[in-house]
Residue frames as a rotation matrix with the C-alpha (Angstrom) as fourth column:
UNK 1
0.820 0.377 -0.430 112.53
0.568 -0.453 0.687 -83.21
0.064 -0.808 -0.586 91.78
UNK 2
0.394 -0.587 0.707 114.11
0.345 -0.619 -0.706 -80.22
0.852 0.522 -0.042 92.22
UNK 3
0.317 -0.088 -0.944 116.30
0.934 0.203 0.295 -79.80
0.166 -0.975 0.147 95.74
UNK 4
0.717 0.010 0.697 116.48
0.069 -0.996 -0.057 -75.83
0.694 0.088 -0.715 96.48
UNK 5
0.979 0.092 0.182 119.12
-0.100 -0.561 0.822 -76.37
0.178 -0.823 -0.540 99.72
UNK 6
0.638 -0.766 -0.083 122.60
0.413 0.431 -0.803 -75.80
0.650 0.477 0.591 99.73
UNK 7
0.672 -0.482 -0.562 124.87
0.708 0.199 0.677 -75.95
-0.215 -0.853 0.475 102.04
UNK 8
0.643 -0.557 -0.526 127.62
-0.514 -0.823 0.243 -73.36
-0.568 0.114 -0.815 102.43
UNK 9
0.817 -0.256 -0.516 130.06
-0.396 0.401 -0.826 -73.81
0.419 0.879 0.227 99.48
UNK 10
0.805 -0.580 0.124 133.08
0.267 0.541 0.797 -76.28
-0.530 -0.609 0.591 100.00
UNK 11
0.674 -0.175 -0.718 136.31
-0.350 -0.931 -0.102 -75.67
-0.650 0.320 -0.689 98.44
UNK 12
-0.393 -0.191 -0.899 136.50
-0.914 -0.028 0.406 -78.59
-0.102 0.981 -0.164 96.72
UNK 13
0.314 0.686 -0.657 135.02
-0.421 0.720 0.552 -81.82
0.851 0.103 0.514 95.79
UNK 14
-0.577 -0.664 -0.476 137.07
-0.014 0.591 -0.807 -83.46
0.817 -0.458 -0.350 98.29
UNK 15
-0.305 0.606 0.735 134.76
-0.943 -0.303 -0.141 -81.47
0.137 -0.735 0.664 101.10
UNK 16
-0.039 0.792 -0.610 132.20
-0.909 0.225 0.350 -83.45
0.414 0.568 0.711 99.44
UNK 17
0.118 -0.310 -0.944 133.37
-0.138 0.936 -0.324 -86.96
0.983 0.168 0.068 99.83
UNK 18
-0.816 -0.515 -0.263 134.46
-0.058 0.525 -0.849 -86.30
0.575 -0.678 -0.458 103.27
UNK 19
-0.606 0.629 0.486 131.06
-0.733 -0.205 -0.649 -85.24
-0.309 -0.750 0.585 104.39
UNK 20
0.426 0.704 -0.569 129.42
-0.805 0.581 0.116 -88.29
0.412 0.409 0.814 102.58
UNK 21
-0.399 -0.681 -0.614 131.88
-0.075 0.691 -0.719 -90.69
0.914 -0.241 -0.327 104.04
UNK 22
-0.825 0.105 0.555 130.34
-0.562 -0.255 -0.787 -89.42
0.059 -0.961 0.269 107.53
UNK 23
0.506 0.858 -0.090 126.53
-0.850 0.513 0.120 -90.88
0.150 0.016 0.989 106.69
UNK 24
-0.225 -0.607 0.762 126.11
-0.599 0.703 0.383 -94.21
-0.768 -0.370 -0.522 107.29
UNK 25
-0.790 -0.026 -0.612 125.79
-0.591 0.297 0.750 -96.83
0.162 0.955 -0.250 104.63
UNK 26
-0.847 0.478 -0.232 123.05
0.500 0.865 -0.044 -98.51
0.179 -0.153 -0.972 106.92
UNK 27
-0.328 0.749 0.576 119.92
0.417 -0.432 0.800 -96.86
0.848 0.502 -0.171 107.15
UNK 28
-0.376 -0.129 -0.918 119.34
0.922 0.049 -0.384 -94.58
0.094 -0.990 0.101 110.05
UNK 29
0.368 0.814 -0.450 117.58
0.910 -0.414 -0.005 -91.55
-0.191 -0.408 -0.893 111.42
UNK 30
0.748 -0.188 0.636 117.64
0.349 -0.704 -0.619 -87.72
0.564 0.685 -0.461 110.65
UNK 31
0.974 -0.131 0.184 119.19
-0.226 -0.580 0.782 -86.75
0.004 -0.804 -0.595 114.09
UNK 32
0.657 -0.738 0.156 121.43
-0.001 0.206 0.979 -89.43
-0.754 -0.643 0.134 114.21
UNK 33
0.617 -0.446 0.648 122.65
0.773 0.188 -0.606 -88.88
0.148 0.875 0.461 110.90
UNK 34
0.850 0.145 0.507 123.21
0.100 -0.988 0.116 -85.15
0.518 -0.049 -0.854 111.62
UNK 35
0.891 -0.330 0.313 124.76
-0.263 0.186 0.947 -85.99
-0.371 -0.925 0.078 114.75
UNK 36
0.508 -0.669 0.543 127.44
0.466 0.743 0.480 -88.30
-0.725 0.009 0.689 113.05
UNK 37
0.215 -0.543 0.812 128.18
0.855 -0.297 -0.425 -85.68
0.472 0.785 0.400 110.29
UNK 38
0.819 -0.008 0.573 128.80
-0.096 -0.988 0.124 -83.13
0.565 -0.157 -0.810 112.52
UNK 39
0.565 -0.669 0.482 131.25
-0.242 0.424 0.873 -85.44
-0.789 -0.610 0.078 114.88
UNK 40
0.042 -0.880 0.474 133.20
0.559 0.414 0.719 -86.76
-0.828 0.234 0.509 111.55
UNK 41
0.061 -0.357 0.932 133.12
0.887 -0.408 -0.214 -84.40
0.457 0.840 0.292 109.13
UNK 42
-0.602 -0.707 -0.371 133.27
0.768 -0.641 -0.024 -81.01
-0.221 -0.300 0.928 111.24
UNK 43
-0.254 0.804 0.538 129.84
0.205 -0.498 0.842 -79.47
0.945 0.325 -0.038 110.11
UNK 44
-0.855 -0.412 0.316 129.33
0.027 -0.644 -0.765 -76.88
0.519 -0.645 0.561 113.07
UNK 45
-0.706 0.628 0.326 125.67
-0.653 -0.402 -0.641 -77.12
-0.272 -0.666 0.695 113.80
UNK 46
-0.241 0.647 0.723 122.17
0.590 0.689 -0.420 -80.05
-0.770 0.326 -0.548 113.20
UNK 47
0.571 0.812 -0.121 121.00
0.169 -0.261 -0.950 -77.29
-0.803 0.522 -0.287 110.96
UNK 48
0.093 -0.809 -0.580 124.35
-0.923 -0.288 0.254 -77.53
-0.373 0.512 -0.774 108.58
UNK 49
-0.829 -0.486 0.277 124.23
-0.406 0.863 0.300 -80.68
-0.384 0.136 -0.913 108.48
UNK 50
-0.454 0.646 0.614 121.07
0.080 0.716 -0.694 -80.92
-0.887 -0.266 -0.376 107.68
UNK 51
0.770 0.196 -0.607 121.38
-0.505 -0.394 -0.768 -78.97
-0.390 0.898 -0.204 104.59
UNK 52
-0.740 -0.672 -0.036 124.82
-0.629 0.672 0.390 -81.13
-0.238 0.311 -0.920 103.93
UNK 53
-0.589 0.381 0.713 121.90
0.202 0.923 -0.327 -84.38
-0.783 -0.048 -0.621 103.97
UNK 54
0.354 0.871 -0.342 119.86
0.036 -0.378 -0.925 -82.36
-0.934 0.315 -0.165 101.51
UNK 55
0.155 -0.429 -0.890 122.64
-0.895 -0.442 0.057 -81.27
-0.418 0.788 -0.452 99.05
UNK 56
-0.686 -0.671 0.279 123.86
-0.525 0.724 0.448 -84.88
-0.503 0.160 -0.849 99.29
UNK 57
-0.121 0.675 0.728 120.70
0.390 0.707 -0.590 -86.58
-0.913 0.212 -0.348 98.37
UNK 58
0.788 0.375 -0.488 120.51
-0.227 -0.561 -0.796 -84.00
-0.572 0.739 -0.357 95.32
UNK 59
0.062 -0.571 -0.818 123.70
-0.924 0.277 -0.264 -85.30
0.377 0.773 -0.511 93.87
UNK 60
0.818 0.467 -0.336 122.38
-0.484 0.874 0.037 -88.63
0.311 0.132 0.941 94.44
UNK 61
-0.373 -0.760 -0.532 125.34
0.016 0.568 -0.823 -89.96
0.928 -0.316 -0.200 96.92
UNK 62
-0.978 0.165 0.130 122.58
-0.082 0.271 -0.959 -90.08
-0.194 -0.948 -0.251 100.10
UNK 63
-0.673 0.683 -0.285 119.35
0.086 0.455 0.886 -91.28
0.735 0.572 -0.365 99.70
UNK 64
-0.880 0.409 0.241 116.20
-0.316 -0.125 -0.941 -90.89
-0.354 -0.904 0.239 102.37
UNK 65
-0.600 0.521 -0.607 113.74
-0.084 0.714 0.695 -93.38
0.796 0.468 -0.385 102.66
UNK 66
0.510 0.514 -0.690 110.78
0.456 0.518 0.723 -93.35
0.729 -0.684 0.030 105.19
UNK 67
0.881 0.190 0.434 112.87
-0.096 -0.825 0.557 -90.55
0.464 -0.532 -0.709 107.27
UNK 68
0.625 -0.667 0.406 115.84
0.289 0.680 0.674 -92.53
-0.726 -0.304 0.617 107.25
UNK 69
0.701 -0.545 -0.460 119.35
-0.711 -0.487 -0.508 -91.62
0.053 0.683 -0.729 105.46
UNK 70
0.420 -0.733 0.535 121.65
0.581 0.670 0.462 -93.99
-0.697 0.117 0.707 104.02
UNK 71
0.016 -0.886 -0.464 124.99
-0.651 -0.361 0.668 -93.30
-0.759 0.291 -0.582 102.18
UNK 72
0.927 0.329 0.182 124.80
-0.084 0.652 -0.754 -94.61
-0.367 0.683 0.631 98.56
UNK 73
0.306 -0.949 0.079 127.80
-0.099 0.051 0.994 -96.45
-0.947 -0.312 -0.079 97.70
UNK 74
0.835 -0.151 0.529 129.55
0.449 -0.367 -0.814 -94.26
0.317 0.918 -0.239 95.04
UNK 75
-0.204 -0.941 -0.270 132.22
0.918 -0.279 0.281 -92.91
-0.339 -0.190 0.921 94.51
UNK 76
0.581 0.366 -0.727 132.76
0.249 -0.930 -0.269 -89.09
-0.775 -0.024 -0.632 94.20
UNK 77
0.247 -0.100 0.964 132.43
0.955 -0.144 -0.260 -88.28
0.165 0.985 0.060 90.15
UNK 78
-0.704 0.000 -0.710 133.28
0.054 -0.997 -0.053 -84.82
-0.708 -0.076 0.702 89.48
UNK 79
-0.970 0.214 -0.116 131.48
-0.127 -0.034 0.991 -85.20
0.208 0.976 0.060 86.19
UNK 80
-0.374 0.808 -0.454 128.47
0.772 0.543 0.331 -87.13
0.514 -0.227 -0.827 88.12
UNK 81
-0.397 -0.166 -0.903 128.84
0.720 -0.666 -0.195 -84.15
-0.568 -0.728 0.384 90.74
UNK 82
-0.894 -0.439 -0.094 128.46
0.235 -0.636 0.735 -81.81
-0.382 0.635 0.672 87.81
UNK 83
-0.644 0.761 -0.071 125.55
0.271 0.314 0.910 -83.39
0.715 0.567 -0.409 86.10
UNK 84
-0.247 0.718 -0.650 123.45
0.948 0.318 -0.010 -83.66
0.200 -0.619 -0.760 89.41
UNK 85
-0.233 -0.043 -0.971 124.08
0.586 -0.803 -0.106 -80.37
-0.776 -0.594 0.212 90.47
UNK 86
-0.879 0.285 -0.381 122.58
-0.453 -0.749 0.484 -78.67
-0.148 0.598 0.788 87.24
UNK 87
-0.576 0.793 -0.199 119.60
0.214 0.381 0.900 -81.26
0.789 0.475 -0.389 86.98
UNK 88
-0.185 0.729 -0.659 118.51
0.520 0.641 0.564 -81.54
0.834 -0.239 -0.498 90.35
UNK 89
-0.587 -0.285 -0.758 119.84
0.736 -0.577 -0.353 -78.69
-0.337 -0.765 0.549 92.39
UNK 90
0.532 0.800 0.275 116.87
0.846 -0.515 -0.140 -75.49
0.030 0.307 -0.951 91.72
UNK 91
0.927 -0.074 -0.368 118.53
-0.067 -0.997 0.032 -72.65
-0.369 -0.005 -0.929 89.86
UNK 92
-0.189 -0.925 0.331 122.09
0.208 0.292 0.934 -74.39
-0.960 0.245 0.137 89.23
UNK 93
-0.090 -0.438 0.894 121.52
0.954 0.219 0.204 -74.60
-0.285 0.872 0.398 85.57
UNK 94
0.680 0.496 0.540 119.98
0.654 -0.743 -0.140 -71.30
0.332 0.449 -0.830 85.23
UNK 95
0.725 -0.519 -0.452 122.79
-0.142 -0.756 0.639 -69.50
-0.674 -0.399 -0.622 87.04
UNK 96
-0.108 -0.613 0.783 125.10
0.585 0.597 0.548 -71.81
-0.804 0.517 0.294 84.93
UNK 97
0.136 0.376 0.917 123.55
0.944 0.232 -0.235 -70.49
-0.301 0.897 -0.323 82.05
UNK 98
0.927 0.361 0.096 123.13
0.358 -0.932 0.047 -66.98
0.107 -0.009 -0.994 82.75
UNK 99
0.625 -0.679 -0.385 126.92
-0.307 -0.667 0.678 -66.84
-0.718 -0.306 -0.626 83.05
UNK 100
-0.522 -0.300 0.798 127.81
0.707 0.370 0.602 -68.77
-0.476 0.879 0.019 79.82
UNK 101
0.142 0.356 0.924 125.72
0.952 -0.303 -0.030 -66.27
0.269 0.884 -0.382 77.65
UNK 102
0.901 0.433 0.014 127.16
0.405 -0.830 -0.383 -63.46
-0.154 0.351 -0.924 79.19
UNK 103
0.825 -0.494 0.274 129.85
0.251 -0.113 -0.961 -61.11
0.506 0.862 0.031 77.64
UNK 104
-0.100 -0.654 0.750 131.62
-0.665 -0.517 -0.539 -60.09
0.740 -0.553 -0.383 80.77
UNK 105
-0.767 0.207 -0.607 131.83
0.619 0.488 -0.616 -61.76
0.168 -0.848 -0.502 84.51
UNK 106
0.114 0.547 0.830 129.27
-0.273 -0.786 0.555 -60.74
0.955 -0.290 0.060 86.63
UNK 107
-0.817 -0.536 0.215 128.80
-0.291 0.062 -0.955 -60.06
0.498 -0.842 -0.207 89.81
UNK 108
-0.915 0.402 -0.019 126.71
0.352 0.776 -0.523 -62.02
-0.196 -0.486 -0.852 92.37
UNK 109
-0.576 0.754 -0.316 124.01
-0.146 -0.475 -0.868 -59.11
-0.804 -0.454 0.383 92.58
UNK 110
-0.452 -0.015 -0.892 123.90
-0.779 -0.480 0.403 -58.80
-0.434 0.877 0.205 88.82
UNK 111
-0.827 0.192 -0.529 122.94
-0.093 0.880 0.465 -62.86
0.555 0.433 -0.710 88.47
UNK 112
-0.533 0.721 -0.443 120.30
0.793 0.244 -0.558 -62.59
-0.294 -0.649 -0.702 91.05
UNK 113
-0.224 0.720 -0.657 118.40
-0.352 -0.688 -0.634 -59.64
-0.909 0.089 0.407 89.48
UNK 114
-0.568 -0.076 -0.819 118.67
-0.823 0.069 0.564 -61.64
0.014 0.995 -0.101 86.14
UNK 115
-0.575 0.432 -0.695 116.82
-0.177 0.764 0.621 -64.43
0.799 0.480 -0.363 87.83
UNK 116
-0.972 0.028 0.232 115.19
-0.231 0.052 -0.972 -62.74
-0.039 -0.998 -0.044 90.36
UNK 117
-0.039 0.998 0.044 111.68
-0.987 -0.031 -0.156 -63.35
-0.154 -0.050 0.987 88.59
UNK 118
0.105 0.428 -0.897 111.84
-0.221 0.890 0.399 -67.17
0.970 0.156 0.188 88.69
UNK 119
-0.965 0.218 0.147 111.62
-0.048 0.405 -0.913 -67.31
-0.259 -0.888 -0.380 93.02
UNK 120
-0.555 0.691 -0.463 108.94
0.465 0.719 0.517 -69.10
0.690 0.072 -0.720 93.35
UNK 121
-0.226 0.646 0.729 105.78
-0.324 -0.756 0.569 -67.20
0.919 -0.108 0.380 94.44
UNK 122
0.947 -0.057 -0.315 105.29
0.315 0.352 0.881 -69.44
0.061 -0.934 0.352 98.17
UNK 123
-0.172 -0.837 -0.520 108.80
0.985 -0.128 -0.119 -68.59
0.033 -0.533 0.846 98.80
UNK 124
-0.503 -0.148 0.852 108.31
0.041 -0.988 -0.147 -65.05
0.863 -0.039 0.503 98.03
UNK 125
0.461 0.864 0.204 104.84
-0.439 0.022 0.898 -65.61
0.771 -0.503 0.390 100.86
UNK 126
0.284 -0.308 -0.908 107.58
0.593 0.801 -0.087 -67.59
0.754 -0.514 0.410 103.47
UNK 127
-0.336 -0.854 -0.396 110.36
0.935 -0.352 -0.034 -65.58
-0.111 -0.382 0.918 104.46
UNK 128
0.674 0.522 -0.522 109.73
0.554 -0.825 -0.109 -62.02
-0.488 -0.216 -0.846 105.57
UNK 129
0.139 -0.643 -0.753 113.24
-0.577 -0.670 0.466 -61.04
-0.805 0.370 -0.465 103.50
UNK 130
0.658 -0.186 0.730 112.68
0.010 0.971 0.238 -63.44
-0.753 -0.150 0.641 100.85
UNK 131
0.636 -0.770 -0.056 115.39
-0.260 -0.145 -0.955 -61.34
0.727 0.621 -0.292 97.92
UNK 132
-0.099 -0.944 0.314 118.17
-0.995 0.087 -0.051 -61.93
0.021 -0.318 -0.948 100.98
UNK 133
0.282 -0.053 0.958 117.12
-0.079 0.994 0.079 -65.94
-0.956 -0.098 0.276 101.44
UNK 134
0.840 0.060 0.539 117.85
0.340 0.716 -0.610 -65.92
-0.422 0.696 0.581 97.61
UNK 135
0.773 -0.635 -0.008 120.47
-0.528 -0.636 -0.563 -63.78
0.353 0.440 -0.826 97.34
UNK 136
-0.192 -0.621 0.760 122.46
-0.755 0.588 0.290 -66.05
-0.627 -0.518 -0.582 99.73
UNK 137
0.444 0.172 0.879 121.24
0.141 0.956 -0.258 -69.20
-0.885 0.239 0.400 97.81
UNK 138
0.985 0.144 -0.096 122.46
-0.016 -0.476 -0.879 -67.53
-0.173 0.867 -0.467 94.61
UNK 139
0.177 -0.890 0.420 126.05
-0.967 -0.078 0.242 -66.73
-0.182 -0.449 -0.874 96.40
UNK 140
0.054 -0.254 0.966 125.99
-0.868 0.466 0.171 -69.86
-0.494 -0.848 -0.195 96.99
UNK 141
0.672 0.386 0.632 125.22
0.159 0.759 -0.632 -71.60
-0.724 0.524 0.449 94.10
UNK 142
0.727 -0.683 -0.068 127.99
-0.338 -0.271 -0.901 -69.55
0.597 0.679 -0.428 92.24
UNK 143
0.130 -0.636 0.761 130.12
-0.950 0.139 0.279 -70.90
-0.283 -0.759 -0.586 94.74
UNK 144
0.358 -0.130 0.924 129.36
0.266 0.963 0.033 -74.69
-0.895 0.235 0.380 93.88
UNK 145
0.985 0.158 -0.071 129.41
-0.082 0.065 -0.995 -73.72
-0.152 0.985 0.077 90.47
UNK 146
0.403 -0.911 -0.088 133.25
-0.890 -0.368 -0.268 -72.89
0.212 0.187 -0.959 90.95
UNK 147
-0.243 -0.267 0.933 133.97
-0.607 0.792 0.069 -75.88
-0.757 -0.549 -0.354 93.23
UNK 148
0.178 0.132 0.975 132.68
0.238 0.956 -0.173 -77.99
-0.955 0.263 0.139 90.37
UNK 149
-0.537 -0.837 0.103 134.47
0.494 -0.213 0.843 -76.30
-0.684 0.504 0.528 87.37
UNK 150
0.058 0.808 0.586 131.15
0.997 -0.075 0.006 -74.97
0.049 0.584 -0.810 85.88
UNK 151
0.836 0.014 0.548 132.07
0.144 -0.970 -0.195 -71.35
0.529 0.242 -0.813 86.22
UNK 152
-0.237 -0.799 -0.552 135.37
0.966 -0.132 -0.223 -69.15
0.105 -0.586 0.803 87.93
UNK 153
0.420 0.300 -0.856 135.92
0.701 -0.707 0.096 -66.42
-0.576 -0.641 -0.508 89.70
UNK 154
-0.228 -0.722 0.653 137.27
0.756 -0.554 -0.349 -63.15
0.614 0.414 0.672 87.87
UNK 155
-0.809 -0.391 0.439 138.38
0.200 -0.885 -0.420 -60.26
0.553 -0.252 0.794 89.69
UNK 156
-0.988 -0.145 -0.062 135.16
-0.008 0.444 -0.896 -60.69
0.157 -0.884 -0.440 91.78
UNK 157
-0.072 0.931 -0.359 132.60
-0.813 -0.263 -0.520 -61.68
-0.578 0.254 0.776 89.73
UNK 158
0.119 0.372 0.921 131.34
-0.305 0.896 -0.322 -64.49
-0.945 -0.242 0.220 88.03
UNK 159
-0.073 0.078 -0.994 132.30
-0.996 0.036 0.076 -66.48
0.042 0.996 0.075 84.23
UNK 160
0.960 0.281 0.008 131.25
-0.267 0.922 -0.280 -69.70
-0.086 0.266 0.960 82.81
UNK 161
-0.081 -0.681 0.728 134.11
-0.170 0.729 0.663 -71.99
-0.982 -0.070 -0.175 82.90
């Protein structure tokens, strides 16, 4: 399964860890999960945090079971961090990719028109703007990509690491 939400980007793994540290390790509702990462990790709204519970469960350090969210007790891999986030995160590898085979950086817009024909045809039918929902998800995914050494910034545009 591929997990398409991603939180705004952190600026470094550490983020990560502190907002997984926030779940609990016992099984417990969406709200009050939300709730408890927004009081200890500093996530600003239920709907931030609920994309924090999403990202997390995609690099397999929160689990949800039956509407319930437990904290899976790992430690934060970069490498593991690395891996998930290109298998399981929708679009990670393909941005990944699309900036390893090219010859220059690019720049955010440039990677989203290069992969603007794989949005999925119900998303295109959701969202009444749905090139800005992906253009932000894009941003964003070149963001993680940095945070997890899989690409850097140049001059303000994008290269494979």
């Amino acid at each position: 399964m591929k997990f398409k939400v991603v939180p705004e980007p952190a600026p470094s793994i550490d983020r990560i860890a502190e907002v997984q540290r926030a779940v609990p390790l016992v099984p417990d509702g969406e709200t009050s999960c939300c709730v408890r990462v927004m009081e200890q990790a500093g996530v600003p709204s239920q709907d931030r945090a609920k994309e924090w519970l999403t990202f997390l469960r995609a690099l397999e350090l929160v689990e949800e079971t039956d509407g319930e969210y437990r904290r899976l007790p790992r430690e934060v891999d970069p490498e593991a961090l690395r891996s998930a986030f290109l298998q399981r995160v929708y679009l990670a590898e393909e941005v990944v990719a699309t900036l390893d085979a090219a010859e220059e950086p690019l720049a955010a817009e440039t990677v989203f028109e290069r992969l603007a024909d794989r949005l999925p045809q119900w998303e295109r039918l959701r969202h009444t703007d749905p090139e800005s929902v992906w253009r932000e998800r894009v941003n964003r995914l070149l963001e993680w990509a940095c945070t997890f050494g899989l690409a850097e910034r140049v001059d303000g545009a994008y290269a494979g690491a």
